[in-house]
MARVEX-660237 format. One line per 3 residues: number of its first residue (from 1); for each residue x, y, z of C-alpha. Coordinates in nm, 3 decimals, padded with zeros to 5 digits. Layout:
% MARVEX-660237
NUM = X Y Z | ...
% end
This chain:
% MARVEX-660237
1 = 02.540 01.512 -00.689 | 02.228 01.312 -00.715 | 01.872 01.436 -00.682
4 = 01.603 01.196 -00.579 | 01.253 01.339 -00.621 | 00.976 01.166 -00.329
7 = 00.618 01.236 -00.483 | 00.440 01.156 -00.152 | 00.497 00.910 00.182
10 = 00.300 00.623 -00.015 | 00.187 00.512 -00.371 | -00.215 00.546 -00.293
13 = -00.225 00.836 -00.012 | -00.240 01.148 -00.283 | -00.002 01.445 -00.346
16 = -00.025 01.765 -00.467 | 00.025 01.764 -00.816 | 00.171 02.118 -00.864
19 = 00.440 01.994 -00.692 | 00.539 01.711 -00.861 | 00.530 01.930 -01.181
22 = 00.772 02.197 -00.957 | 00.994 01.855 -00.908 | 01.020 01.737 -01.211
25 = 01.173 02.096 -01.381 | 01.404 02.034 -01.098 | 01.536 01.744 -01.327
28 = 01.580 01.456 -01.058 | 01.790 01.154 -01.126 | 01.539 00.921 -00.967
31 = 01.154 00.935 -00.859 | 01.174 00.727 -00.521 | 00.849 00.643 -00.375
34 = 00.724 00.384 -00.122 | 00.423 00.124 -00.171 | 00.374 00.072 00.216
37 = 00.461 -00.058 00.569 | 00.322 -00.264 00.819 | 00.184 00.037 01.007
40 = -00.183 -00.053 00.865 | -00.181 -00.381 01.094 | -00.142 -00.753 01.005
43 = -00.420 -00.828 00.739 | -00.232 -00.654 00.435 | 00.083 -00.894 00.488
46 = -00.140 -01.201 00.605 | -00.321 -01.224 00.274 | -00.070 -01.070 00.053
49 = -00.325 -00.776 -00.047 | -00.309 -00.379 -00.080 | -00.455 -00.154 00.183
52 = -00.501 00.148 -00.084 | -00.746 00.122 -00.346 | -00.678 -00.027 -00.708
55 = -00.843 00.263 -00.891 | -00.578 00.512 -00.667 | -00.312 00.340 -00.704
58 = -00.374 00.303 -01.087 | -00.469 00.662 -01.107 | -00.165 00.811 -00.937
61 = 00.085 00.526 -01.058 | -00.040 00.638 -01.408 | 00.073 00.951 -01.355
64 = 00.448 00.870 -01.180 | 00.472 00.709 -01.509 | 00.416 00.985 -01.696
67 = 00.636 01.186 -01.482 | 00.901 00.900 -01.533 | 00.836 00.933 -01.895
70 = 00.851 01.334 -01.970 | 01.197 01.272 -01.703 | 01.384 01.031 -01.843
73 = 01.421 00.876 -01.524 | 01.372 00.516 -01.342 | 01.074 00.503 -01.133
76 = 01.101 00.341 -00.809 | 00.867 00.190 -00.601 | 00.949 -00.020 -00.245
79 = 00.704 -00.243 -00.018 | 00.468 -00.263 -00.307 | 00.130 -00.322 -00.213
82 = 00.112 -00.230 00.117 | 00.273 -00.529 00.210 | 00.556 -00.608 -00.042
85 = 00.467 -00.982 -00.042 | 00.530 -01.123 -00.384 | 00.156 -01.105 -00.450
88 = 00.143 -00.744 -00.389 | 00.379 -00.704 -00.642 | 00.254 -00.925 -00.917
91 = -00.064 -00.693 -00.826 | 00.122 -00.385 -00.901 | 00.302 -00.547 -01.210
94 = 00.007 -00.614 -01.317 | -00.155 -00.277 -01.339 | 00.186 -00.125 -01.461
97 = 00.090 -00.351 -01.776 | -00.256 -00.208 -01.798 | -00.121 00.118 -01.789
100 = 00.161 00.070 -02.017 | -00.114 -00.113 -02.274 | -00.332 00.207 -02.245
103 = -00.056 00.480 -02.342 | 00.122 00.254 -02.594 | 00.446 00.213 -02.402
106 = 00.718 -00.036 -02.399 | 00.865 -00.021 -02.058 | 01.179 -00.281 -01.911
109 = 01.053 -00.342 -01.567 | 01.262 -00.492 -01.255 | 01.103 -00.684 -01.052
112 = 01.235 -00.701 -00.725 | 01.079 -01.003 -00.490 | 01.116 -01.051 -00.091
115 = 00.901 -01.335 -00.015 | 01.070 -01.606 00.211 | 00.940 -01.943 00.203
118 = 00.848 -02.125 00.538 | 01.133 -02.392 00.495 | 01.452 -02.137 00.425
121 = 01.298 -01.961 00.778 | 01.277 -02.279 00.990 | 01.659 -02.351 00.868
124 = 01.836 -02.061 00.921 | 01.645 -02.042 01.255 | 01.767 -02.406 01.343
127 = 02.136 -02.269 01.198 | 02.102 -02.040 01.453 | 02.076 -01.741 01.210
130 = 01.713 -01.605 01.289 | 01.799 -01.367 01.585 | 01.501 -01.213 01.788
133 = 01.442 -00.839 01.831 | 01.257 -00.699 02.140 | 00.975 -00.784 02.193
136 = 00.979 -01.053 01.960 | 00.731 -01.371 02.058 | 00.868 -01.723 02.076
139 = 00.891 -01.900 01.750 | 00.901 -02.295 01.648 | 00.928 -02.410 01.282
142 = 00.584 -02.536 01.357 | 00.529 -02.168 01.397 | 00.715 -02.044 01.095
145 = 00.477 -02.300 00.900 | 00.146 -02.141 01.014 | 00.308 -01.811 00.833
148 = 00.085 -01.708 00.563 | 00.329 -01.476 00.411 | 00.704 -01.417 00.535
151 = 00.912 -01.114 00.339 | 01.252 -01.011 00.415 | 01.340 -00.619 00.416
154 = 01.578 -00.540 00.086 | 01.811 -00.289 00.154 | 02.006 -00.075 -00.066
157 = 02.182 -00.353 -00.248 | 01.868 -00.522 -00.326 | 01.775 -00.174 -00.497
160 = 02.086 -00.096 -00.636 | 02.089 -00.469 -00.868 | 01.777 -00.353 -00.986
163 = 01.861 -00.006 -01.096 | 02.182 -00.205 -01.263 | 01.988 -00.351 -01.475
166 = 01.873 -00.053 -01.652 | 01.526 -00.103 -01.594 | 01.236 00.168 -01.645
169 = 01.004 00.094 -01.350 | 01.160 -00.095 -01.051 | 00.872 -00.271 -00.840
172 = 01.021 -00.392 -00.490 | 00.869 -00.602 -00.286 | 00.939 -00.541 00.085
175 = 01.185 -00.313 00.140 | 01.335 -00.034 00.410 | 01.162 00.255 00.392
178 = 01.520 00.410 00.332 | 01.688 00.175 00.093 | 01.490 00.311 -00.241
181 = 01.581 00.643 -00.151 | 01.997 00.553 -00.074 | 02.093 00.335 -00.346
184 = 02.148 00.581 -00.641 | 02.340 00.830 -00.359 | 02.516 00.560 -00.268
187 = 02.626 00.363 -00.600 | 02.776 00.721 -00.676 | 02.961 00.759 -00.483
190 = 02.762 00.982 -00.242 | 02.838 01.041 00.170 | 02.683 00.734 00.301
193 = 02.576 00.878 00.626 | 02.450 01.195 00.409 | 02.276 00.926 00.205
196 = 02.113 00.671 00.483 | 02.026 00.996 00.689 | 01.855 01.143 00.371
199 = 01.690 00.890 00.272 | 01.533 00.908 00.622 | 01.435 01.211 00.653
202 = 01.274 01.155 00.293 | 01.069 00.830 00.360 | 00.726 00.973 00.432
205 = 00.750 01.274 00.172 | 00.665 01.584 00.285 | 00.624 01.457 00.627
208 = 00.943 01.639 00.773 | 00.816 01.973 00.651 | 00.566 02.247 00.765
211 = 00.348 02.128 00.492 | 00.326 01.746 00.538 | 00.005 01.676 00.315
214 = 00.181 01.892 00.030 | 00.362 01.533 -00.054 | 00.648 01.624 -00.295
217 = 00.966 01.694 -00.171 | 01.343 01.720 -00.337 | 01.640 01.538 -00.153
220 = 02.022 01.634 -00.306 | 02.290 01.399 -00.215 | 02.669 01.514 -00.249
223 = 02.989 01.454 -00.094 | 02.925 01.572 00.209 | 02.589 01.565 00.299
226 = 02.253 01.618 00.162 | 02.020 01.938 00.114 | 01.612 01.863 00.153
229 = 01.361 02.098 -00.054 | 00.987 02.065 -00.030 | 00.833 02.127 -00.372
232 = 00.472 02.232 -00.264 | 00.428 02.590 -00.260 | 00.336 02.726 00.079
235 = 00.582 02.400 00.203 | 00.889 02.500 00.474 | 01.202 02.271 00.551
238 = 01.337 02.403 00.886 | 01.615 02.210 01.103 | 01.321 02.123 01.344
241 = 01.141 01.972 01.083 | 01.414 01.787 00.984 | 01.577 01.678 01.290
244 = 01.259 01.552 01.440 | 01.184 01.309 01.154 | 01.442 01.086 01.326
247 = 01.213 01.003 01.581 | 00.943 00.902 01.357 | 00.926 00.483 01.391
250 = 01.245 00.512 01.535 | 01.310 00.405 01.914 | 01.641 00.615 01.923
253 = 01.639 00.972 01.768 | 02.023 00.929 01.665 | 02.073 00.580 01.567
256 = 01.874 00.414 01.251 | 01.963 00.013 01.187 | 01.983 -00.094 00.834
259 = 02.062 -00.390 00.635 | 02.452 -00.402 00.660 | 02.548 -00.128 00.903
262 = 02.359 00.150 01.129 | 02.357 00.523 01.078 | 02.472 00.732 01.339
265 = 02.366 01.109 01.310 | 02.481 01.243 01.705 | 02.745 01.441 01.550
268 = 02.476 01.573 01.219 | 02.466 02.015 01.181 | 02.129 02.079 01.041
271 = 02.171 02.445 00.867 | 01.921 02.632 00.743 | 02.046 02.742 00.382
274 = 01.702 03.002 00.325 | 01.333 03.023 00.449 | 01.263 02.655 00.261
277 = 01.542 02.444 00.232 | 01.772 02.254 00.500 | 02.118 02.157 00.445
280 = 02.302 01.857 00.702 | 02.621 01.713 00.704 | 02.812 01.520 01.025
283 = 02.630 01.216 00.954 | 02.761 00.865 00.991 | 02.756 00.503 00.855
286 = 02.880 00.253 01.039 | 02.948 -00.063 00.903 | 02.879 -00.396 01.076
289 = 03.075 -00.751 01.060 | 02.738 -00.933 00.981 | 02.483 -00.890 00.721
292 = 02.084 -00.892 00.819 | 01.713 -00.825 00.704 | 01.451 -00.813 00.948
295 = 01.188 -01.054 00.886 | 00.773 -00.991 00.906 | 00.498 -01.247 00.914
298 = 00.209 -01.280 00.947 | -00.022 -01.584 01.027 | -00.414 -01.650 01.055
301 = -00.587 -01.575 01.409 | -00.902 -01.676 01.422 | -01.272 -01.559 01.323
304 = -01.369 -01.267 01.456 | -01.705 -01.075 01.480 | -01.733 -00.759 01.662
307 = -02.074 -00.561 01.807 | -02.059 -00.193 01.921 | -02.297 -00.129 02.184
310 = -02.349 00.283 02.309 | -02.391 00.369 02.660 | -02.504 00.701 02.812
313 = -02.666 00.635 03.148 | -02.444 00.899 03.398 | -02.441 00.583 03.631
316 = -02.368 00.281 03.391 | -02.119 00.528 03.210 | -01.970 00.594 03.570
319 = -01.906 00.215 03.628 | -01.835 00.102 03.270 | -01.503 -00.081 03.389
322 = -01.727 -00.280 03.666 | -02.017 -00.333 03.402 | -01.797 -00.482 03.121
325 = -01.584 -00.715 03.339 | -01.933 -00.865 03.484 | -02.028 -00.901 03.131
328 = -01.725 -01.066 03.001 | -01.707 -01.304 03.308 | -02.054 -01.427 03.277
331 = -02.124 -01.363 02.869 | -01.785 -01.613 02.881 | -01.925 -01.887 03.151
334 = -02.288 -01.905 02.969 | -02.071 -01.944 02.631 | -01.822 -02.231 02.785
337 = -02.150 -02.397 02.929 | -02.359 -02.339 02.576 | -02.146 -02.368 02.270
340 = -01.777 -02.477 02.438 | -01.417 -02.348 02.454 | -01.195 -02.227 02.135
343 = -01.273 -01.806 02.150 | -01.181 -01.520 02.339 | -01.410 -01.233 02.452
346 = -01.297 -00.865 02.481 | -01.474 -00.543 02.585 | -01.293 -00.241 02.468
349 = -01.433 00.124 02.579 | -01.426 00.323 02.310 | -01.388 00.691 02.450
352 = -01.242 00.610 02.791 | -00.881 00.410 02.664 | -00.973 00.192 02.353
355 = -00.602 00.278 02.211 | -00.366 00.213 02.545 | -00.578 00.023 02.754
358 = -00.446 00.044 03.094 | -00.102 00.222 02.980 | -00.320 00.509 02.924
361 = -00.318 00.715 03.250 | -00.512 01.019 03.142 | -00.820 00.836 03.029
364 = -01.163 01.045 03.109 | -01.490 00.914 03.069 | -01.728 01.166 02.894
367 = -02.061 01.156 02.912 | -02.121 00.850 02.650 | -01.910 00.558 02.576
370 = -01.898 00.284 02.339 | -01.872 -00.085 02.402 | -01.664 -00.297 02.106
373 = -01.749 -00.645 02.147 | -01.465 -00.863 01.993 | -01.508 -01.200 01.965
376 = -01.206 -01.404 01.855 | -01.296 -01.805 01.811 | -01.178 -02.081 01.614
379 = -01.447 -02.102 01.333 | -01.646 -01.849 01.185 | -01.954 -02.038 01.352
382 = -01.828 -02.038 01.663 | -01.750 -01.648 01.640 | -02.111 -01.580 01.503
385 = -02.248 -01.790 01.855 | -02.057 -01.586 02.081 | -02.123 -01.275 01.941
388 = -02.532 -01.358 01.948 | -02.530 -01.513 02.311 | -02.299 -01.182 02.416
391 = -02.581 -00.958 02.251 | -02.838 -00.947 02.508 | -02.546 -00.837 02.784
394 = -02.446 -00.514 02.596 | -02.869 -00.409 02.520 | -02.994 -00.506 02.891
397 = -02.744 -00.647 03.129 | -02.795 -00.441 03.448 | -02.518 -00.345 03.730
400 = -02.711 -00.554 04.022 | -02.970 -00.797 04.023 | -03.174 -00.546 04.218
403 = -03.220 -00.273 03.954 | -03.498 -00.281 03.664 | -03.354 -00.389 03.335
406 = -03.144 -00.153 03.150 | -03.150 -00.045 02.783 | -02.826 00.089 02.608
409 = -02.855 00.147 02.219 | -02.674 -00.074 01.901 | -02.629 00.151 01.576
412 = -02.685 -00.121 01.405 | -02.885 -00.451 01.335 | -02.771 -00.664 01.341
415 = -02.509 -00.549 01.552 | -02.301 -00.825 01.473 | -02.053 -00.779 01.183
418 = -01.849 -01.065 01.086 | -01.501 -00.967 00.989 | -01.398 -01.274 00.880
421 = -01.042 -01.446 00.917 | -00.785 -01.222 01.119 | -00.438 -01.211 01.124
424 = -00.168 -01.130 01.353 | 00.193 -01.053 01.354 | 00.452 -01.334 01.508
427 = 00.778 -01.240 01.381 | 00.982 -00.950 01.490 | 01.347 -01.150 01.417
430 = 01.668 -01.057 01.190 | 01.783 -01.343 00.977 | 02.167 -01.359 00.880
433 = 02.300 -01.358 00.514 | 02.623 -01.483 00.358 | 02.558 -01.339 00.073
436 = 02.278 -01.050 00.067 | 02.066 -01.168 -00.243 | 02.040 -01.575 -00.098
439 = 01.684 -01.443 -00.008 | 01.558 -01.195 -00.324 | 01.505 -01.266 -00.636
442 = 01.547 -00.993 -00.921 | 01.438 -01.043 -01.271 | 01.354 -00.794 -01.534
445 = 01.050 -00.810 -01.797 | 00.905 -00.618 -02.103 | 00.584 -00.502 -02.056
448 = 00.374 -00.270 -02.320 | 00.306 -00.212 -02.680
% end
């Protein structure tokens, strides 16, 4: 048996103490936790930097230390810094050394690294071993050199080399959310659809409970299976609970892919054992002949500076689609006449279907909405001229030329604020591996007193 103890879905996001404590007596073989993903959008992996705060993360990685510590078990972290580029992780390294300076430890750390440089990329792709995944844009090596940042997802190998070399603290770079959480299962020997399946359920913590902000939950691997227990007090693991996490990020509620294989859990029994814990076995791992990582990168986008404008006329709220595509098409035509080409120009309604746009088809207007200017251009200059020049549309433009001026309200001023560089996704690809380290790197350091 191995018992893997998840503080919380994500180094930075909190937990409830009391429950780690509970997890701990519980005497785990492992403390498992993930860094990140790239749910928080494309600016974490385009400039290599952490979405959570550095005090946080020092504050609650002190204290997975000292949990590591009292133990006597590796800590485990995946997709550090949001992100898992290698930057992220030298971040994270780097406060693991503060930390270890402050208590007077001497700690073996593993570093695991997933960065990919731009030339391995554009030659496996012209080897014809970069496959796309759906949707996945069209790529170039010119492309592949705008990348910023490119990581490969480690999988449970990756994780397992590290914990081989009988390291303290492993820091990953980016990984599957699973892998951390089935290497140890697996490298004993563990069912290895019990351990993949587990190790899904267990990604996001308490997620897959009643409780999900209660963070700390206990995952048992055997033979046959695997038995989930949520550590926080007033916390419930019920088969619905359980079963359901398989459709979190998932596209098909019974099949997960993973770095080497897929898991397969049509045939899985989920069995309430008592009121809290949830046993399943029937799980399966299936193999496959080739071995790939999915690859992530990101690239820069533009400049972009965005103005919020707040409309509550009953008539201009009534015809805000109308009013915003007049807007865009003229505010556009003054700017291609004024400043030139190189930007784009976007009105999203926030309260009517800012999230879906028009895949949402329950949007209702209320009685107010708000106008997000984005302005996307070339240079920062040229984003700063658009925005100005679109100004005057979102405080006065009227519906007809026949109506007396209009006046909507900004919340700000200026109402302009300049976000800077932006970044956006372009690949969504699996690259083939002979071997499955020819793209990590692993190497172990001494950190500490």
């Amino acid at each position: 048996m191995v018992k893997v103890l998840i503080p919380s879905g994500a180094l930075g996001l909190g937990y409830d103490r009391d429950a780690l404590a509970r997890g701990i007596t519980e005497k785990p073989d492992i403390i498992a936790i993930d860094g990140g993903s790239t749910d928080s959008g494309p600016h974490y992996l385009g400039t290599g930097t952490s979405k959570y705060s550095a005090n946080s993360t020092k504050a609650e990685w002190r204290e997975l230390m000292a949990a590591r510590r009292e133990a006597g078990v590796p800590l485990l972290i995946g997709t550090a810094g949001t992100c898992g580029a290698d930057s992220a992780v030298d971040w994270l390294l780097d406060i693991t050394r503060e930390i270890a300076a402050e208590t007077g430890e001497t700690l073996k750390v593993a570093v695991l690294k997933s960065g990919q440089p731009a030339s391995r990329i554009a030659h496996a792709l012209g080897a014809g071993k970069v496959t796309p995944l759906v949707p996945a844009p069209e790529i170039s090596p010119e492309l592949i050199d705008e990348c910023t940042n490119i990581v490969a997802l480690a999988g449970a190998e990756h994780i397992q080399g590290a914990l081989e070399t009988g390291a303290d603290i492993v820091i990953a770079g980016r990984t599957t959310d699973t892998a951390i959480i089935s290497a140890l299962p697996l490298s004993r020997g563990c069912h290895p659809g019990g351990a993949w399946h587990g190790a899904k359920i267990g990604e996001c913590g308490a997620l897959a409970t009643t409780s999900p902000n209660s963070g700390t939950i206990l995952i048992e691997f055997d033979a046959e299976g695997f038995t989930m227990t949520p550590m926080g007090a007033e916390a419930r693991a019920t088969p619905h609970t359980v079963s359901a996490h398989m459709l979190y990020e998932n596209s098909d509620p019974y099949v997960l892919y993973e770095p080497g294989g897929h898991l397969d859990v049509t045939e899985a029994t989920y069995t309430a054992l008592d009121d809290r814990r949830v046993r399943v076995t029937g799980s399966k791992w299936v193999p496959s002949e080739r071995y790939t990582v999915k690859l992530e990168g990101a690239r820069k986008a533009g400049y972009q500076v965005v103005s919020l404008a707040l409309v509550r006329d009953h008539r201009y709220v009534e015809n805000i689609r109308a009013w915003c595509d007049d807007i865009e098409t003229k505010c556009s035509a003054k700017v291609r006449e004024r400043a030139g080409d190189g930007f784009s120009l976007e009105l999203r309604l926030i309260g009517a279907d800012a999230t879906l746009g028009p895949l949402d088809a329950k949007a209702q207007i209320g009685s107010e909405v708000g106008v997000l200017g984005i302005v996307t251009a070339d240079t920062e200059a040229m984003a700063r001229e658009v925005a100005k020049i679109l100004n005057p549309y979102l405080l006065h433009h009227p519906l007809t030329e026949q109506e007396e001026m209009p006046t909507f309200a900004f919340p700000f001023s200026p109402p302009e604020m300049n976000r800077g560089m932006v970044y956006e996704f372009c690949l969504n690809h699996v690259l083939e591996l002979a071997d499955p380290w020819e793209a990590f790197s692993l190497e172990t350091v001494e950190i500490g007193a």
